[in-house]
N, C-alpha and C positions, 0 to 999 in steps of 0.2 A: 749815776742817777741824776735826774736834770729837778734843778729847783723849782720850786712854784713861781709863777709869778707875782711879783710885789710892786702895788702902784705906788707906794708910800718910797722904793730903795731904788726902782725904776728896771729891777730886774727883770730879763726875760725868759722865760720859760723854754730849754732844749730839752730835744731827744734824739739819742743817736740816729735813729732807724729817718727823720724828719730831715736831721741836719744830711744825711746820707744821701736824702729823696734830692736835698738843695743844694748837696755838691755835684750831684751828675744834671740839673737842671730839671728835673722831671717835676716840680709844684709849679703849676701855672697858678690856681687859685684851691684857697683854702677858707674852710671858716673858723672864726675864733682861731689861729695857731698856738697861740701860749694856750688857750684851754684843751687842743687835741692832744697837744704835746704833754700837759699836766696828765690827762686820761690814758694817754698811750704808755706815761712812766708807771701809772699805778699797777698794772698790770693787762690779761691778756684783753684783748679785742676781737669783738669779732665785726668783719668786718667782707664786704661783695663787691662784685662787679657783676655788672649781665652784659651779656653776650647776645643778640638775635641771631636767629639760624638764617640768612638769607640766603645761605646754601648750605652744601655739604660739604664746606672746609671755612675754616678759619682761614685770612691772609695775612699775609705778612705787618700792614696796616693793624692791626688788632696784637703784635705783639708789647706794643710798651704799656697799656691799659693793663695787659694779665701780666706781663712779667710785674708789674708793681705790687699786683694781690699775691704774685708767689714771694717778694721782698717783703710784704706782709708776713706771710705763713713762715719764710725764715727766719726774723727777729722775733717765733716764739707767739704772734697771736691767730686767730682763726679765721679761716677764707671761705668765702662761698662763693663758688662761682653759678650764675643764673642764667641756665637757659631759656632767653625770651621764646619759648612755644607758646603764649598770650600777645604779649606783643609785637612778636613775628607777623603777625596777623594783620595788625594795623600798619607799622612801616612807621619810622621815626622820623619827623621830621628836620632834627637836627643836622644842618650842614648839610641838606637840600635844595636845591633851588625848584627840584618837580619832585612830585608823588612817587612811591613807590609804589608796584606792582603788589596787588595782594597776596599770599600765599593761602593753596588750601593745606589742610589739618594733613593730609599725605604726603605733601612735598616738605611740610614742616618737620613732621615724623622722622620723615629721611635725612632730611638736615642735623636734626637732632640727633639721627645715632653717627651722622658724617664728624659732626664736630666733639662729640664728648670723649673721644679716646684723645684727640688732639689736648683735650682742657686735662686729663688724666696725666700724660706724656708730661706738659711743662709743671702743675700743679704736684702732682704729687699725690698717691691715695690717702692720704692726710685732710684734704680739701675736702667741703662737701660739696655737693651737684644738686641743684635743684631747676625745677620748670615751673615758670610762671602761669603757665596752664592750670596747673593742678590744683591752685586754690583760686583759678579766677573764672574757670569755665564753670561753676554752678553757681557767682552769687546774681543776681535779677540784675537788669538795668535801674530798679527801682531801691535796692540797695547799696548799687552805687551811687547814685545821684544822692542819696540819704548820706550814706557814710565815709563819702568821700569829698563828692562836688558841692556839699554844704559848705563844706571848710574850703573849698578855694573860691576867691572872685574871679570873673572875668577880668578887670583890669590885671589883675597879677599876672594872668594867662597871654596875654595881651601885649604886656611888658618886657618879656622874655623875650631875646634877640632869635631864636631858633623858628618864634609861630611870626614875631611882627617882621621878619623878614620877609620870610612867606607873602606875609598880606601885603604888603606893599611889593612885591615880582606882579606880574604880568597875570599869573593863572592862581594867583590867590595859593589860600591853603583849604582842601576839607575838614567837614567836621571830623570825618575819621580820626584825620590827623591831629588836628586840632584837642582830642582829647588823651594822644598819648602820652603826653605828661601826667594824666591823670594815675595812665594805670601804670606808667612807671614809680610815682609819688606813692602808688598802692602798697605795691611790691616792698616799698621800702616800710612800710607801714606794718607789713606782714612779718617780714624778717626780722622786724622788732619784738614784734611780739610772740611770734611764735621762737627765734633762734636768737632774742636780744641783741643784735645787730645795732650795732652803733657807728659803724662809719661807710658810709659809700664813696666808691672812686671810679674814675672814670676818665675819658679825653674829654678835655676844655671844651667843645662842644655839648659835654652833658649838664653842664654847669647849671641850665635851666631848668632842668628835670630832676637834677638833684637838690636843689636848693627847693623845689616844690616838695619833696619826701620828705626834706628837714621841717621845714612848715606846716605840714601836714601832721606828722609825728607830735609837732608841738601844742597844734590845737587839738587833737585828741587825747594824749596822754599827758600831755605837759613835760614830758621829757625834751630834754636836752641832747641834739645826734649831730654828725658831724659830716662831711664833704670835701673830698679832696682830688682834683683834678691834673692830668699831665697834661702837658703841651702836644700839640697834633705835630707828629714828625714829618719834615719837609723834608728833601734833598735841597744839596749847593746848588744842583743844574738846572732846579724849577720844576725837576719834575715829579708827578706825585707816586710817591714815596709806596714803596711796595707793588709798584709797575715795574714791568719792566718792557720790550721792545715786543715781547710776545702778549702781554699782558698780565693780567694779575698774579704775582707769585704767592702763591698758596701753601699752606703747610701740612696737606697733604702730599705722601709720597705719589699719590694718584693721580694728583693734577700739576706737580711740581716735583719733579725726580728729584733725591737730593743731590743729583751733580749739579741740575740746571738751580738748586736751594743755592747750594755752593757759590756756581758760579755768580749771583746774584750780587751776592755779597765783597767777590774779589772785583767785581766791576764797581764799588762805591769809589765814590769822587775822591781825592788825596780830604779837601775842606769837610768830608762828612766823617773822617775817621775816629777823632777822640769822642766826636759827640755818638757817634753810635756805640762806640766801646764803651762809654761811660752809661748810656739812653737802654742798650739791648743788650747785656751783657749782665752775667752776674760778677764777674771780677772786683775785685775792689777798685776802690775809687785810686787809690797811689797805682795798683798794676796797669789800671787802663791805660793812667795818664803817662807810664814810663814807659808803656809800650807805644802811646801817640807821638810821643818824643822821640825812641828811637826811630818809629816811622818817619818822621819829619826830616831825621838827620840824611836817610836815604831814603829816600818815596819810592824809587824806581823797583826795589827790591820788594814792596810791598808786604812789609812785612803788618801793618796796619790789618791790612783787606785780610791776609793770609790769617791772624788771630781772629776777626769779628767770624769770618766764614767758617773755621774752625769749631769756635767756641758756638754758634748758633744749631749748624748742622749736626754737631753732636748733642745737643740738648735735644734738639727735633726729632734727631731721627738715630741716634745712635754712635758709638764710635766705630763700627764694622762699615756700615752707609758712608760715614764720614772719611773714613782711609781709604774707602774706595774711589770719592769722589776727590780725594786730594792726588792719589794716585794718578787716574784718568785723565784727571786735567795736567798733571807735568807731561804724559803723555800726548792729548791732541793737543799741546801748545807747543810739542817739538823737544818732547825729553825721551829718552831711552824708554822704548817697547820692548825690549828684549824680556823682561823680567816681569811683562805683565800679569798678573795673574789673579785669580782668587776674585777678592769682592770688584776690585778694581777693572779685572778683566770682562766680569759680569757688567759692571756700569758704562764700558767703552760699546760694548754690547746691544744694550739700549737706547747709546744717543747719537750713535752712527749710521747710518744705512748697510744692511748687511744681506750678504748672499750666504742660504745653504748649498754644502756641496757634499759629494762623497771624499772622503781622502783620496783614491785612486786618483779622481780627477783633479786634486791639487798636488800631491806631491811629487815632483818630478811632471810637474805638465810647465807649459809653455807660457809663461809672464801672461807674452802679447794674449793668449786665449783667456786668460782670467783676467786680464784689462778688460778685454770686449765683454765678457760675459756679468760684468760686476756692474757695466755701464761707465767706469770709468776712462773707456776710449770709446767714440764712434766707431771706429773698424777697425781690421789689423792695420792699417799704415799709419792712420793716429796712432795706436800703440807703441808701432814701431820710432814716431817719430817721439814719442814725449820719452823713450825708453833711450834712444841718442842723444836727447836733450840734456839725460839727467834730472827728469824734471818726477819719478816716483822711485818713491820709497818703499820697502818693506819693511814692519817694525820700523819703519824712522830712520832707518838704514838705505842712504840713496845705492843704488842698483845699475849694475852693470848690465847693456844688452847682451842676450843670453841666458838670462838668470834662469834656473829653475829652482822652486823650494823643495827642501829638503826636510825631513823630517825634524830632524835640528831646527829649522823655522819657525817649526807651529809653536805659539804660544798653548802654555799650560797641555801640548798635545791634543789642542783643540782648535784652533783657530789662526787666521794669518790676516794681519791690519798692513793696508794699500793703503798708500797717499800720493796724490797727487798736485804736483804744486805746495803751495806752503800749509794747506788749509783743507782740500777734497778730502776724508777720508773714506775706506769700505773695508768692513770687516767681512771676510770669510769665515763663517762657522762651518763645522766639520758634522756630518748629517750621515746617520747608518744607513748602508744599503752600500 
């Protein structure tokens, strides 16, 4: 249990769950710390994040914001997580440099039901789920500007690094926008009152929006609420974080398969390792760093990338998804196919290019005709030539010209994976008829 703070002995006010957030780096900016930390020791909290629907997944970029509210709900206090279908509407202009596109009430809808099994999956049915719609679509414009915009000035609006950025760019900011700190500060106004809500968190970028809720809260009820922000995750190589070469990686399985979740993660930089293990991870803080350490002693074995990829893709999507996809990839990185099967053999499946065939016409037929046919040779004398070269494989197995498969070949008695060179690959699936 962490002491009060004393101005008089000069002590300062710990709490495990704070000093936890400050050994993995995750408080960029806090208010009052000894006082959150004295509230956070008395007992439970409750305490949000919102989330806007700007589509139908959550991405990778929004995982250290909500893993922090589930580091909340595990040390024991209470999480809400907020789906902005209110201010989805508007578009935030934090860490904008242009406007966002508005959304209608049907695209929002759809976003909404795209991301709440996502907020379910990492949270927990422990958490509760709410939409900022629901208590903001019938109050008037004239009882907000009453019971809201009374209590803030414009200079304070003004102030905030997220609007006078804005105004000082090139294309200004709108009023739109310009008043979405309002109905963010709302929200938090609401959740107070209605679910006693005492602390908001967020990425450092919200810093402006939430410090208007606290403000807010304090001229209306005089209560005392709190704010606590993590750092915007960057990559070593500059680039921004939760891209990848195809773009956004996403934490649905629908827009982001979890081999290519997977693979995301075993392509981080050696320099992103501890900090990601410590930043998106639930491990403890000594596991991550013993595990950044033995990474460090050999990088090349990647055992660093191999734990965050691990550990992320089973939280997301499961541990059946996750051996599939660790499977797969020893596979098309040049490990033994012989044994593929099951989840693994379903995920080589989806991220290959694949030909249906009948069995008749794979087993016991001619290489060179299932080269050609698979696209993996221009003609028969390509065939024949990359077939003398040594240059494909079956299962990963380089191949003698002549080869014909045999039923012994097929994986799971379903399928037969061609490679060509170190990297082409094509799966034959095995089709009735």
């Amino acid at each position: 249990m962490a002491g009060a703070a004393d101005g008089e002995s000069g002590m300062v006010t710990t709490n495990a769950l704070l000093d936890d957030l400050g050994a993995r780096g995750l408080i960029h900016d806090t208010t009052d710390r000894d006082r959150l930390a004295a509230r956070l020791d008395e007992g439970r909290v409750v305490v949000y994040c919102g989330f806007d629907p700007t589509a139908d997944s959550l991405h990778v970029g929004n995982l250290v914001p909500l893993l922090l509210l589930r580091r909340f709900r595990d040390a024991g206090h209470e999480c809400i997580a907020l789906a902005g279908g209110a201010t989805g509407m508007i578009g935030d202009p934090s860490g904008r440099s242009e406007e966002r596109n508005l959304l209608d009430e049907e695209t929002l809808a759809s976003n909404l039901a795209g991301i709440k099994p996502q907020l379910v999956q990492i949270l927990g049915d422990g958490a509760q789920f709410v939409d900022n719609y629901s208590w903001t679509r019938d109050v008037t414009l004239l009882e907000f500007l009453r019971d809201v915009g009374k209590h803030v000035t414009v200079n304070q609006m003004v102030a905030k690094e997220s609007i006078r950025s804005r105004m000082d760019g090139t294309d200004g900011i709108s009023f739109t926008e310009f008043t979405y700190t309002l109905l963010q500060a709302f929200d938090y106004l609401h959740l107070h009152e209605a679910h006693q809500c005492e602390l908001q968190v967020g990425g450092s970028d919200q810093w402006g929006n939430i410090t208007a809720g606290i403000d807010l809260i304090r001229r209306r009820t005089g209560h005392h609420v709190h704010g606590l922000t993590v750092p915007l995750v960057t990559r070593a190589d500059g680039q921004k974080f939760g891209k990848s070469v195809d773009g956004a990686v996403w934490l649905s399985a629908e827009r982001t398969s979890p081999y290519r979740f997977y693979q995301y993660w075993m392509q981080i930089a050696d320099a992103d390792v501890e900090r990601f293990l410590l930043q998106l991870t639930l491990l403890p803080v000594a596991e991550a760093r013993a595990i950044a350490a033995s990474h460090a002693r050999a990088p090349h074995l990647r055992e660093g990338q191999r734990a965050l990829a691990r550990a992320l893709t089973t939280m997301l999507h499961g541990a059946v998804p996750t051996a599939g996809a660790e499977e797969a990839s020893e596979v098309l990185f040049g490990g033994d196919a012989g044994a593929l099967a099951g989840a693994a053999l379903d995920t080589v499946a989806t991220e290959v290019p694949s030909t249906g065939l009948r069995k008749a016409d794979v087993v016991g037929a001619d290489l060179v005709d299932l080269l050609v046919v698979t696209g993996l040779a221009s003609s028969r004398g390509d065939a024949r030539r990359s077939l003398e070269q040594r240059g494909i494989s079956v299962n990963n197995a380089k191949i003698e010209p002549g080869f014909r498969p045999s039923q012994e070949d097929l994986l799971e008695g379903r399928a037969l994976l061609l490679r060509k060179g170190k990297s082409t690959y094509h799966l034959i699936s095995l089709v009735a008829g």
